[in-house]
Structures are given as C-alpha cells and as structure tokens.
C-alpha positions, 0 to 999 in steps of 0.5 A, a space after each residue: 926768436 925761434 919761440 916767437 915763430 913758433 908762437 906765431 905759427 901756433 897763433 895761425 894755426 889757431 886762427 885758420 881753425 877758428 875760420 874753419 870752426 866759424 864755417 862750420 857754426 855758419 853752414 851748422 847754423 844755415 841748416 838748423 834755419 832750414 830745419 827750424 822752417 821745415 819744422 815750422 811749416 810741419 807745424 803750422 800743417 799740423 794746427 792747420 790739421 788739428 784746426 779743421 778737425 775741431 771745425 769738424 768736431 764743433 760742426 758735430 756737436 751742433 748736428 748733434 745738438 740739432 738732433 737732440 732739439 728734433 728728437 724732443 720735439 718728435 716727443 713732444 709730438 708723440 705724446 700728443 699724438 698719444 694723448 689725441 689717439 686716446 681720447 680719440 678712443 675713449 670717444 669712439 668707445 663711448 659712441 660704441 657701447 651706445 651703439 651696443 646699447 641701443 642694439 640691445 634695445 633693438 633687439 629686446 624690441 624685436 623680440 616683443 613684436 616677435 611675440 606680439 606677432 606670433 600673438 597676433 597670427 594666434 589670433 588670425 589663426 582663431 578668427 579664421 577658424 571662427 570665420 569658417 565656423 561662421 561661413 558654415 553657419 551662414 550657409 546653414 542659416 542661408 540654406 535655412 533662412 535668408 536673413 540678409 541682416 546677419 550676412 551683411 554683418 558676418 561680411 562686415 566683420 571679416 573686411 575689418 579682419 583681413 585689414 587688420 591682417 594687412 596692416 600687422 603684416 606692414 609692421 612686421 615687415 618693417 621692423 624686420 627692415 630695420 633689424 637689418 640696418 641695424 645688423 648692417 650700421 653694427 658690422 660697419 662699426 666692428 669693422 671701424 674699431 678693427 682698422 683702429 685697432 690696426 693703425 693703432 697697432 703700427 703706431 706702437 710699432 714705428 713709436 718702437 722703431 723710432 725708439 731703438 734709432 733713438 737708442 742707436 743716435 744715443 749710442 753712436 753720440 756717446 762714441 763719438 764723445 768718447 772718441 773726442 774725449 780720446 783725440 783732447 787726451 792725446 792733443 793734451 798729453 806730450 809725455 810721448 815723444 819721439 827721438 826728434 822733432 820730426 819723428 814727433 811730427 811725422 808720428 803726429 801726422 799719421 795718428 791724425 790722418 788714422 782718425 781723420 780717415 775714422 771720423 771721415 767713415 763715422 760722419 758718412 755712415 751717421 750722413 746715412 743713418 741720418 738721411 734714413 732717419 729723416 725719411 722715415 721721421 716724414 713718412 712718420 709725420 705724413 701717416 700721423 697727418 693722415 691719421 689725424 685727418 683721417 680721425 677728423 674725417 678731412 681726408 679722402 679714401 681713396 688717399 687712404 687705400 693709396 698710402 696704405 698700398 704705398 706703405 705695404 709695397 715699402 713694406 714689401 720691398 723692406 722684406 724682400 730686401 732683408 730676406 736677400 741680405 740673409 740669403 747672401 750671408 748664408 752664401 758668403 758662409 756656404 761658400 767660405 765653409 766649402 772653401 774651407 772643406 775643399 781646401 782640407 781636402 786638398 791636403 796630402 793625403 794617402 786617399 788622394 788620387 790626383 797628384 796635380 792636386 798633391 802639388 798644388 796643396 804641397 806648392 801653397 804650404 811651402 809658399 806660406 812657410 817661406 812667407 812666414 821664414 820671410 816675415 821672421 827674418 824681416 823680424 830679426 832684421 828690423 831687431 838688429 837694426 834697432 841695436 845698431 841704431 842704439 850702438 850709434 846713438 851711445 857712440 854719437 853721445 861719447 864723441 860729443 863728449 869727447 868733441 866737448 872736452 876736446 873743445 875746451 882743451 883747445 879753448 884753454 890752450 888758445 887763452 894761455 897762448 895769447 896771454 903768452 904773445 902779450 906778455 911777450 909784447 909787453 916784455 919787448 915793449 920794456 926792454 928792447 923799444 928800439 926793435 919796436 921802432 925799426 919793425 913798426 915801419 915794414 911790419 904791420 900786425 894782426 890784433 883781433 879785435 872781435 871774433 862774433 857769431 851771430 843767428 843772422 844768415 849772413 854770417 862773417 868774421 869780424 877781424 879788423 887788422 890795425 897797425 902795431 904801433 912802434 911804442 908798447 901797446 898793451 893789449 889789455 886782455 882777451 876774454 872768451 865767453 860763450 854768454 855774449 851769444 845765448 843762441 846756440 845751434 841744436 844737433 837733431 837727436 837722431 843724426 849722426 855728424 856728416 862726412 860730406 865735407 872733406 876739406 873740414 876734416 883735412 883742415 882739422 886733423 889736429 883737433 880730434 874727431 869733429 861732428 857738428 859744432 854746437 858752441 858760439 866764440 866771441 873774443 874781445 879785447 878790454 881792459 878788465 879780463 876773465 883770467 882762466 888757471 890751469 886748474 879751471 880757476 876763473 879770477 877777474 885781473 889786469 894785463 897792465 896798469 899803465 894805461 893813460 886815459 886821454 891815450 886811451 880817448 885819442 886811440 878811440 877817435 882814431 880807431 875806425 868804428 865796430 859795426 853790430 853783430 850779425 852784420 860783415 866787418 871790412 879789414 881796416 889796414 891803417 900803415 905804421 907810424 911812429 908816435 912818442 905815447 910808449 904806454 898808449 893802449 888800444 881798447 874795443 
C-alpha cells in the first residue's frame, strides 16, 4: 500500500507538471503568434517598401525610355537641320561667287570706260587745242577777210564738241554711280555670309552641349542600371542573414530606407537636369525655328535683334553666375587654408605671446584626445559585448541541450510509471476483485484519456475523469508521440529564456533548469501501443488480450464523445456502479 501512494503521489506530481508544461507551451505558443503577426506586418511592410521602389524603378525606366525617343528624335532634327544649313550654304555660296563674278565683271567694265574716258579727255584736250588754233586762225582770217561762210562752220563744229563733252561726262558719272551700288550690294553680302558664319558657329556650339548632356543623361542611365542591378542582387541573394527574423527584418528596412533616401536625391538632381535640359532643348528649338524662318525670310528683324539680345543676356548672366561660383570656391578654399594656417599657428609654440592663446590650443587637444580615449573605450566596450553576447548564446544552446535530455528523461520516467500503475490495476483486478467492488462505490478514479496541444489560441487540457469500474478495467496502453501534433513552437535565436514567471519555477523545481518549452504532448489510450525499453528500444505490444469486443462497443455507447483538437474538453464525472463485465476495456 505504501508503493501504491507513492505511485499515486509520483502520478500527481507528474501531472501537476504536465499542467504546468501545457501552461508554459500555451503562453510560449501565445507569444510565438504575436511574434509570427509582428513579423508578418514587418513583412507585408517591407513588400510594401519593395513594391513602391520597383513602382518607382519601372516609372524610371519609361522616364528613361521617353528620353531615349526625344534624344532620337532631336537627332533626327538635328541631322535635318544640318543637312537644310548646308544646302542652305551651298545655295548661298552659289549666289556669292555670281555676285563675286558679276563684280568682276563690273570691274573690268570700268576699267575699259576708264580707259574710254581718259581716251576721250585725250581727245577733248586735242580738240580744245585745235579749237584755240582755230579761234586764232579765224581771228586772223577775220582780221584779214571776213569770210562769214568759214566762221559759221568753225561755230558749228565746236557746238557739236562741246555736246559730245557733255554726254560722255553723263556716262561717266553714271558708271561711277553704278560702281558704288556695287561696292555697296558687296559689303552687304560679306556682312551676310559673316552673321551665317556666326549662327553657324553657335550651332555647333549648343550641337556640342546638347552632346556632352547626352553623354551626362547616358552616364547617369547607366548608374541608375547599375544601381537597379545592385538592389535585384541584394533582393535576390539570402545568403546573408542575421541571427533572428527580426534582426533580418530590421537590417533589410535600413538597407532600404539607405537606398530610398539615395534614389530619392538621384531622382530629384535628374528632375533638374531634366527640367534644364528641356529649357535648353525649347530654347534650341525656338532659335532653330527662328533660324529657318529666318533663312526662308518669314521672319521679322526686330524679332531677331530682340532674340539675339535675349540669348546674349542669358549669355551674360551664365557668365557672371559661373564666374561667382568660382569666386565663391576660391573663398571657401582661402578661408579653409587660412583656417588651416591659423590654427597652426595656434599651437604651442615658444614664439607665442599670449597665453589665452596657448590654453585654448592646449584645451582642444586635450578635448580631442579625450574624445578619441572616449571612442576607444566605446570600442572596447562594444568588443566585450559581442563575447558576452557569444558566451550567452553557447550557454542558451547547452541548456537547451540539457533542457532536451532532461525532457526525454522525464518522458521515459513518465511511461515506466504508468506501465507500472496498469500493471498493478491488472494485478489487483486478477487477484483481490473483492477490494475492487468495495472501493468501486466511494472511489472515483482518474484515467486520462487525451492530453492534446493544439495551435488554436484557445488552448485546454483535454482530461475526461470516468469512473473506475468495480470489475478489472484494463487500460490498453498509453502512448506518447510527439508526431500526432507536427507544429512545433520556434525559440527566437537571439533570446534567452525569461525569468518573469516565478511560480514556473517554483512549481518545477524537480526538472532541471526549464527555458521555453519547445515540444508538443499528447496522450492516448489504445489497445495497441508504442512500447519504449530502457535502452530507447521502441516495439509495437499489448497490455492485455482479454478484451471482448461487444464490451468494448457498449463502453463506447456509453462513454461521452471526445471533442476535436484545438477545442476545450469539460470534466465528465460518471458515479460508480457495479456491473458483472470483469474484462471490459475502455478504449478512445
């Protein structure tokens, strides 16, 4: 009787620590849920992140695609544009050696009425002279006759020559008129062709900007590729991995937010590269607008003169800003150099006359060796750390060792005894019936039927209390399996057990030191059972054979009906009565 109590007292304890174990698995299971939402919302933040970034990246790439199609067709313009500009100036240059030809010409025709001219002063000069022979003469003839016939032809004669005098002086005076036209119409096309030469020359200059920004836009394409390429490596590749989910989860979120906060600046300086190089593509398209008209002669002058002082204050303005940048960069260096020499000179030295000087010098290298001593020990500090965090970790992995053994120990214990108690049930049932019947009626006894854990948050123990009946009940075989329940609560890798919960740790002080529970229990009665040696030897067996199957079905009528896992299962109390099956056999 004595072995019996203790059986008894050895089955309550060994159930009060089940109960405890069960609590334990059901606040340990509670916790892994909270910790399984926390890391689903981290999660579904994180794709959320990562969703919005390829939004971002695949909005980058139509920006970029959308580029590509304006750079060709600003090409396109381009090349025809050129090839409009040269045709232009071969026309141009056709038109100005005809102009050069026909000056030429003009120029050989002045030289022969040059010539003509001077022959013909010549002549006037020859005619005068024979004029004044002839005045001279009539004057004589006069003095000597007066033939009146001779003098009206000498008259006649010098009326016609002065005509002619007149008319070749009209000619000159026009052919001189007409050089100078020339001369004029010449100097206008020289100006022309230099004011071509010009617009020609700032078209090859802004051709040349538009290139070096095409080279920029291509540069900067190819980093953001680069960059893309780096973030689907980084998405792609888990080889790294922290010590826990949410240490993963946290090192993720910073290594995004890094290159949202990059892509972000990126986007905004391409935003204004973009934004400059779209002014300066109008700009380029309304001078070549104005450029064609102007070749075709649609456009005005004074549009002209007022574009060409636009474009030459913007020009200006360019200047001046590029030339106060530089002044401010010489600045900033002038003053960082001087900055510099001042603070060298700060330094104790023996030449130094002010000692205010000396300990202001001597104040900021003491502060700096301090910070520096300060950064060192934070070093050392954070080194030390990192080995009590690795002491800790091996320390948590020999508990759970221990933990494990301990709890298969106590598994093993645990089946011996109740093989032990239905032994001793049967024994009792063969040999001494009699105190069976006397007991059946006061006693009431305990078989549990199912100890299940389930993942539902609701989580009970599942103990049904029968009755003993008065006959021999042989209880077919108790058998505990750890596969009936797959789900298995994880321990986070980082953390150590808690120590919050003191009455666990009263309650457990015969099982070694006890961190988080990470097993599932389940017992079931059956008539076939696992049958566990003390050498860890597992063979299939049964308790008893004795067992009549009608029993078996009326016991099953009777018996109340189990509810499913995951759900709350009430204590049945059924009172003792005596019945003439000695070999009946309860069954779940």
């Amino acid at each position: 009787m004595d072995e019996i109590a203790e059986l008894e007292s050895k089955l309550h304890t060994a159930a009060t620590i089940g109960n405890c174990l069960l609590e334990e698995n059901s606040s340990l299971k509670d916790e892994r849920e909270k910790l399984i939402k926390e890391h689903s919302k981290n999660a579904e933040e994180w794709e959320q992140e990562k969703y919005s970034l390829v939004l971002k990246v695949e909005s980058k790439v139509d920006t970029e695609k959308w580029y590509k199609g304006e750079i060709a067709q600003m090409k396109r313009d381009m090349t025809r544009l050129n090839e409009d500009m040269e045709t232009k100036m071969e026309i141009e240059k056709s038109k100005m050696q005809q102009q050069v030809r026909l000056v030429s010409k003009i120029q050989s025709e002045l030289d022969q009425s040059r010539s003509v001219e001077s022959q013909l002063r010549d002549q006037i000069s020859q005619l005068e002279e024979l004029m004044e022979r002839k005045m001279n003469q009539t004057a004589d003839i006069t003095s000597r006759s007066f033939d009146s016939e001779e003098m009206a032809d000498l008259q006649i004669q010098i009326v016609n020559l002065l005509e002619e005098n007149k008319n070749l002086e009209k000619k000159c005076i026009d052919i001189c008129t007409e050089v100078q036209q020339y001369k004029s119409e010449q100097e206008l096309l020289t100006q022309g062709l230099a004011r071509k030469d010009e617009e020609i020359e700032e078209i090859q200059c802004q051709t040349s900007s538009y290139a070096l920004s095409l080279e920029r836009a291509r540069t900067e394409i190819v980093e953001l590729r680069l960059e893309m390429d780096v973030m689907r490596d980084s998405d792609a590749s888990h080889g790294v991995k922290g010590n826990s989910l949410f240490s993963e989860v946290e090192d993720r979120r910073v290594d995004a937010e890094k290159k949202l906060i990059s892509l972000k600046h990126k986007c905004e300086a391409q935003e204004l590269i973009s934004k400059k190089q779209t002014g300066e593509n109008r700009n380029l398209r309304n001078q070549m607008m104005i450029l064609l008209h102007s070749s075709r002669g649609e456009a005005d002058g004074d549009r002209i003169k007022q574009l060409e002082s636009q474009l030459s204050q913007a020009r200006s303005k360019i200047t001046q800003l590029n030339e106060e940048k530089y002044t401010l960069e010489k600045k900033m260096k002038s003053q960082t150099e001087n900055f510099s020499e001042r603070f060298a000179a700060m330094e104790p030295n023996e030449q130094c006359d002010k000692a205010g000087d000396k300990a202001f010098t001597n104040y900021l290298i003491t502060m700096v060796k301090t910070k520096d001593q300060e950064n060192e020990n934070l070093q050392s500090e954070l080194r030390d750390a990192e080995l009590q965090l690795l002491d800790t970790k091996n320390e948590k992995s020999k508990l759970e060792r221990k933990l494990h053994n301990a709890e298969s120990e106590r598994e093993k214990i645990h089946n011996k005894c109740l093989r032990m108690q239905l032994k001793y049930d049967e024994l009792q049932q063969k040999y001494d019936p009699e105190s069976v019947k006397n007991k059946g009626v006061s006693k009431k006894k305990y078989i549990t039927e199912k100890l299940q854990v389930d993942v539902v948050p609701e989580q009970t123990i599942n103990v049904s209390r029968t009755e003993a009946p008065p006959r021999p009940v042989s209880v077919q075989s108790i058998n505990t399996s750890r596969s009936e329940n797959p789900l298995r609560p994880v321990m986070e890798g980082n953390k150590l057990p808690t120590k919050d919960s003191k009455s666990n740790m009263t309650v457990l002080d015969a099982i070694p030191k006890k961190g988080v529970s990470s097993k599932v229990r389940s017992v079931s009665i059956a008539d076939s059972v696992m049958l566990v040696d003390s050498d860890g030897e597992k063979r299939t067996g049964k308790l008893s054979s004795n067992c009549d199957r009608e029993n078996k079905e009326k016991l099953m009528k009777e018996s109340a009906p189990l509810k499913p896992k995951g759900q709350r299962m009430t204590k049945v109390i059924k009172p003792c009565e005596e019945t003439d099956n000695t070999e009946a056999c309860k069954t779940q």
